[in-house]
C-alpha positions as CSV (number, residue, x, y, z in Angstrom):
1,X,-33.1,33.4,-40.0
2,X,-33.3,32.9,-36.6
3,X,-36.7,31.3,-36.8
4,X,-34.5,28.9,-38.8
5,X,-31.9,28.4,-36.4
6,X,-34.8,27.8,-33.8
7,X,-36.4,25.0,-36.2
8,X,-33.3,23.2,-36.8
9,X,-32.2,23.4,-33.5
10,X,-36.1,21.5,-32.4
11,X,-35.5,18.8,-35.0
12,X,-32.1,17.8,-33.9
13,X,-33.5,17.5,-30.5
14,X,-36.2,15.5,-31.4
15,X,-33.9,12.6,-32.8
16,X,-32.7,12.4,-29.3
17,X,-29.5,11.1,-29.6
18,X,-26.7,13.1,-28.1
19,X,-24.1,12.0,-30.7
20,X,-26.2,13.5,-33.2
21,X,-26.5,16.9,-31.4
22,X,-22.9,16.7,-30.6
23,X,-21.8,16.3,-34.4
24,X,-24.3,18.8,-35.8
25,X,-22.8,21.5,-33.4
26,X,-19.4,21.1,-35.2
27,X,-20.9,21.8,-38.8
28,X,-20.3,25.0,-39.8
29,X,-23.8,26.7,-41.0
30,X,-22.3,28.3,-43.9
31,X,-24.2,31.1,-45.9
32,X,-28.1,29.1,-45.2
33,X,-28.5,30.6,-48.8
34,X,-31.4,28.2,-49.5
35,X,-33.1,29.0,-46.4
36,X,-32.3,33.1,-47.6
37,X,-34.1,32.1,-50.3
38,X,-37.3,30.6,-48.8
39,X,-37.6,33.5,-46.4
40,X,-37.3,35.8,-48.7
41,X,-40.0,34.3,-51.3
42,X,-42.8,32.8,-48.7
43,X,-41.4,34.7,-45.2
44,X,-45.2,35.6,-44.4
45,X,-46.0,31.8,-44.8
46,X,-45.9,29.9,-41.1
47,X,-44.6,26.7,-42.3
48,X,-41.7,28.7,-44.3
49,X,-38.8,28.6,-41.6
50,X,-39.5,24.7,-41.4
51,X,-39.2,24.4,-45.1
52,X,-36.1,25.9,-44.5
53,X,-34.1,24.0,-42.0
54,X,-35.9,20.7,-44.1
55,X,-33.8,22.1,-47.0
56,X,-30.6,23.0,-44.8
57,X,-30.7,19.6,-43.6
58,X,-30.4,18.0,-46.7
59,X,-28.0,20.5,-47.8
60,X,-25.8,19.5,-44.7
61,X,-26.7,15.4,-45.4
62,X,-25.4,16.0,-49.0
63,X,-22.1,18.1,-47.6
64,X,-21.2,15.3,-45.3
65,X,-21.6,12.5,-47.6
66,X,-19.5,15.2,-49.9
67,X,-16.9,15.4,-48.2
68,X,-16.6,11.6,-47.6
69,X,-16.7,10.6,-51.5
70,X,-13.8,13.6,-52.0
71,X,-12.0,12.6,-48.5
72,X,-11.6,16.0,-47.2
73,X,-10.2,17.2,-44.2
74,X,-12.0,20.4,-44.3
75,X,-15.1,21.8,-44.5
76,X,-15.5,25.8,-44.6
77,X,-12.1,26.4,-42.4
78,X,-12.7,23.8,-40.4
79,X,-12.6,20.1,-39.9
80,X,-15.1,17.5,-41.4
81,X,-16.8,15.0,-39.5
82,X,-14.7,12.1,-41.7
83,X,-11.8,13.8,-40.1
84,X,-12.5,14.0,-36.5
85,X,-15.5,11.1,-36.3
86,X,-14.2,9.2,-39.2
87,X,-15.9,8.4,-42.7
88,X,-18.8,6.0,-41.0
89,X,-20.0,8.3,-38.7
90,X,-19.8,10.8,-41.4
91,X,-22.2,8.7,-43.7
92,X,-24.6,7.8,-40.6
93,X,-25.1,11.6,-39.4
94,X,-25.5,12.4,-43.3
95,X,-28.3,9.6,-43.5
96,X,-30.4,10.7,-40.2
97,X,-30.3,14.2,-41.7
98,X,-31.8,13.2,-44.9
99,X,-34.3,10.9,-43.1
100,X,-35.3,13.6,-40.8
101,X,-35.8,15.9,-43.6
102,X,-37.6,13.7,-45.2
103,X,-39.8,13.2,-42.1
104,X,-41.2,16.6,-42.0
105,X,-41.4,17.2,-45.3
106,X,-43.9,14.7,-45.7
107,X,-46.5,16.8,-43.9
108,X,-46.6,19.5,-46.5
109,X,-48.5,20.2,-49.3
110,X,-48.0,17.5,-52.6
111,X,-46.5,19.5,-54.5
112,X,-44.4,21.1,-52.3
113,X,-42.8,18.1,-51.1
114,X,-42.7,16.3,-54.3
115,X,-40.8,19.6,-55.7
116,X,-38.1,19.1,-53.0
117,X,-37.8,15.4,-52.6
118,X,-37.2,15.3,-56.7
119,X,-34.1,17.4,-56.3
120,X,-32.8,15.4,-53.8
121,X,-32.6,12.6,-56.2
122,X,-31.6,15.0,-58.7
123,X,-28.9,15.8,-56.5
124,X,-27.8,12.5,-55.9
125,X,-27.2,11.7,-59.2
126,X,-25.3,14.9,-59.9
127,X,-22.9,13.7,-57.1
128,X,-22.4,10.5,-58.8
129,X,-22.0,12.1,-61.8
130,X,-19.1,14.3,-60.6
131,X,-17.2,11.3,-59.4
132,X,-16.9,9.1,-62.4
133,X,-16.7,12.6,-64.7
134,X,-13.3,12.8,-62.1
135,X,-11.7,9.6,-63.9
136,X,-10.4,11.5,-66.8
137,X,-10.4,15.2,-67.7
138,X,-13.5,16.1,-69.2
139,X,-13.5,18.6,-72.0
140,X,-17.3,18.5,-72.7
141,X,-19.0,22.0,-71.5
142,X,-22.6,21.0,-71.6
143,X,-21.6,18.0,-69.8
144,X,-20.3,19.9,-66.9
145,X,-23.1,21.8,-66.8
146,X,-25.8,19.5,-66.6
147,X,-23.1,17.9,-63.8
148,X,-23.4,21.3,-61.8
149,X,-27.0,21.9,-62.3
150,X,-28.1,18.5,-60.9
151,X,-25.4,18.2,-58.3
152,X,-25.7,22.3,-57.1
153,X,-28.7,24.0,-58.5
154,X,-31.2,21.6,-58.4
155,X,-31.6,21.9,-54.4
156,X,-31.5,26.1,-54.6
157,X,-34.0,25.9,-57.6
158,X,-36.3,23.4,-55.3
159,X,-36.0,25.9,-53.2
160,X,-37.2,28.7,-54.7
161,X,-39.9,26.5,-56.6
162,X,-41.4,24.6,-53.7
163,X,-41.7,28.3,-51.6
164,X,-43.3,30.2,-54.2
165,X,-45.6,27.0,-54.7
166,X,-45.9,27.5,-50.7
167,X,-47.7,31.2,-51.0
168,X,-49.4,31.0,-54.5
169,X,-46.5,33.2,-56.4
170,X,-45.5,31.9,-60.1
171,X,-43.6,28.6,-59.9
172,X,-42.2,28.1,-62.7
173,X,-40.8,31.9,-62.7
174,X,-38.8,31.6,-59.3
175,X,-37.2,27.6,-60.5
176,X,-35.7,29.3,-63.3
177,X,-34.3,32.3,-60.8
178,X,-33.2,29.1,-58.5
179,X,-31.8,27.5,-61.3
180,X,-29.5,30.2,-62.4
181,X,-28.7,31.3,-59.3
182,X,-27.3,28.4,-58.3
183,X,-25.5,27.5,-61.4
184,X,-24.1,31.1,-61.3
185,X,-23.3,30.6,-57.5
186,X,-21.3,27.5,-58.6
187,X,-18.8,28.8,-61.0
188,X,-18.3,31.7,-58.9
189,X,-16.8,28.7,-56.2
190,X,-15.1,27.6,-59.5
191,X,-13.4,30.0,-60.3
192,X,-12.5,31.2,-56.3
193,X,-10.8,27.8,-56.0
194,X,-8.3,29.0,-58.6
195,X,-8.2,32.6,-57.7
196,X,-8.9,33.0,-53.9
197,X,-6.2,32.6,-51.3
198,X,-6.0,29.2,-49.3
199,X,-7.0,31.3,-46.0
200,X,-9.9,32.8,-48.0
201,X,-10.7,29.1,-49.1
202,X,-10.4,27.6,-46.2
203,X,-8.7,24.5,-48.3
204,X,-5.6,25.0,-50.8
205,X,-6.2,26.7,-54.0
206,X,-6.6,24.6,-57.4
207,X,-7.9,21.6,-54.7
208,X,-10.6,20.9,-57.5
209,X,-8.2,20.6,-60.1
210,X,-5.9,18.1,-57.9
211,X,-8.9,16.5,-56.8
212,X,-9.5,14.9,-60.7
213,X,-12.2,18.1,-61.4
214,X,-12.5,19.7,-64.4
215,X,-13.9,23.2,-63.9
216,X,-15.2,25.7,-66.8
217,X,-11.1,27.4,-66.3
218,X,-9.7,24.1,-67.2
219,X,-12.3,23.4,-69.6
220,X,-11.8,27.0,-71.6
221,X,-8.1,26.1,-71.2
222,X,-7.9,23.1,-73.0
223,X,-9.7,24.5,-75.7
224,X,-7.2,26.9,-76.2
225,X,-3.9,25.1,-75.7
226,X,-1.6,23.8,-78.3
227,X,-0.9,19.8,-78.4
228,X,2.2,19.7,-76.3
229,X,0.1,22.4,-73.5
230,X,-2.4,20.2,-73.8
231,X,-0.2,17.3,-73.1
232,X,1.5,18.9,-69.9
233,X,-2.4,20.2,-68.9
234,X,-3.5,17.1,-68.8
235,X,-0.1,15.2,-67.0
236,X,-0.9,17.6,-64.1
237,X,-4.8,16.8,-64.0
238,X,-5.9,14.9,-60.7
239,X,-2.1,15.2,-58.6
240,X,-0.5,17.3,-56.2
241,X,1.1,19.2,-58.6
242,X,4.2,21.6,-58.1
243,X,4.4,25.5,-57.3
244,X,5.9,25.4,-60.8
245,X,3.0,23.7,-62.4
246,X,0.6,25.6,-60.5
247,X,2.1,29.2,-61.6
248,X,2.1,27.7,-65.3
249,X,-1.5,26.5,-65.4
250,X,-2.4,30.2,-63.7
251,X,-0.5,32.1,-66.7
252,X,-2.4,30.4,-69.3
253,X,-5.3,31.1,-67.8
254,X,-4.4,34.8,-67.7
255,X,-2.9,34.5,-71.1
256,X,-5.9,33.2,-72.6
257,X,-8.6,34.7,-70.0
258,X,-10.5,31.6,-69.4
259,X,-11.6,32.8,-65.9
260,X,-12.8,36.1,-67.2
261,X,-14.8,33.4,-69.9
262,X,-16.4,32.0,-66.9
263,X,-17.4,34.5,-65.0
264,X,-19.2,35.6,-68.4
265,X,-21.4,32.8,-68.8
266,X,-21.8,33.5,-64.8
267,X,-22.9,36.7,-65.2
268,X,-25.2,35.8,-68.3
269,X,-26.9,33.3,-66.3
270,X,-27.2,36.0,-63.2
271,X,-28.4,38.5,-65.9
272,X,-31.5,36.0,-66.7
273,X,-32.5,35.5,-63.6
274,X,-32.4,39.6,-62.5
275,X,-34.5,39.5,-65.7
276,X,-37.1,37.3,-64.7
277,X,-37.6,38.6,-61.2
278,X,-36.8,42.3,-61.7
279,X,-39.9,43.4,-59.8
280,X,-38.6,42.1,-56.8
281,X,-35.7,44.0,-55.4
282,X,-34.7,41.7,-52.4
283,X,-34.3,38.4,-55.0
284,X,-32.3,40.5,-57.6
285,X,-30.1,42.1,-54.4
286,X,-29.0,37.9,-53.1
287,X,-28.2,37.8,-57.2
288,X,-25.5,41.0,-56.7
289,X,-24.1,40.0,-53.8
290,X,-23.2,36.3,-55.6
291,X,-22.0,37.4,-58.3
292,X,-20.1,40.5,-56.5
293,X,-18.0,38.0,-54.2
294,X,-14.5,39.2,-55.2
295,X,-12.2,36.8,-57.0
């Protein structure tokens, strides 16, 4: 990962501005799972650690403008650029790193470039997706799913595709591994923002729920509930609800196991992709530890 680091590190330079070098020091780097993955799939390639900060810095572009659309304050434990810089500035770093990105990623291969620069607008579209899906409270499965895919999975799928297209290895095989990896990676971060403690989460717990989301939980929930539940379910949907609300809504979800549902269809997904790349130890270890992260 280092060679990573040392990648991102030159192309930040090179857009010589000191605001921008300023800013991207207070982003938090998070897990670099995408740039795990590329490592781990094409590591012996010499263009594979540049693939991988292109990728981070489109991650980080889409967290930023992220975090404007939902007006958070924090980001990983600590706080956003909207909050210290404001929401323009936010916007304008998020834009330079996806123009960067986009930069260097013209100089690879076709294919390879075309496989990430696709998911970026794949990725774009899931965001705006989320947003108007956070109007009313959505009860449709599929249609969260295909919400989380585009929005989440279709960058770590990218990915996985565009570095096996990188050394010759099957394609198609690792975007299906990407694919579920990230849409189990998702509903694990689904289900930790209604389990996990608020110093865990490094926001309050049940934030998506306040913030107008409708997670798998909530989703299995409403299935389940009678018409007057249903009723009170859906008063509470996108407010700051009480400590009484809160411990209702968590009992239901006990009573009726809709988080042990999701993690389920989580591990089912995990499941498939161990399946498909079983011969390679390292891919179906980053699948373990994803699925292991305790809720």
């Amino acid at each position: 990962m280092q060679r990573v680091e040392k990648e991102l590190e030159r192309l930040i330079a090179e857009i010589d501005y000191e605001e921008v070098s300023r800013l991207f020091k207070m982003l938090s780097g998070g897990k670099r799972l995408r740039a795990k993955l590329i490592l781990k799939i094409a590591g012996e390639h010499k263009d594979a650690p540049l693939l991988g900060a292109v990728v981070e810095l489109i991650h980080a572009a889409s967290l930023l403008h992220d975090d404007v659309i939902d007006e958070a304050m924090t980001r990983r434990g600590v706080a956003s650029v909207n909050a210290t810089d404001g929401s323009k500035t936010a916007v304008m770093l998020g834009d330079i790193l996806y123009s960067k990105a986009f930069t260097e990623l013209v100089a690879f291969d076709r294919d390879v470039a075309r496989t990430i620069a696709a998911s970026v607008t794949a990725l774009s579209k899931g965001e705006m997706m989320d947003v108007k899906m956070a109007e009313n409270f959505n009860t449709d499965e599929a249609l969260y799913l295909d919400m989380l895919y585009l929005k989440t999975a279709t960058l770590i799928e990218a990915a996985a595709k565009a570095s096996a297209l990188l050394v010759g290895k099957d394609a198609q095989k690792h975007a299906l591994y990407g694919r579920n990896l990230g849409l189990s990676f998702q509903i694990i971060d689904d289900i930790l923002d209604i389990t996990a403690t608020e110093e865990a989460l490094g926001k309050p717990a049940m934030n998506d729920f306040v913030e107008g989301k409708c997670t798998l939980p909530y989703i299995y929930l409403y299935e389940e509930l009678n018409s007057s539940d249903k009723e009170r379910l859906l008063a509470a949907h996108a407010k700051n609800i009480s400590k009484e609300e809160t411990t209702w809504i968590q009992e239901k979800m006990q009573e009726y196991k809709t988080v042990e549902k999701s993690f389920e269809l989580a591990q089912k997904l995990s499941n498939e992709a161990q399946n498909t790349m079983s011969e390679d130890i390292e891919l179906v270890m980053i699948l373990d530890t994803m699925i292991k992260r305790s809720f």
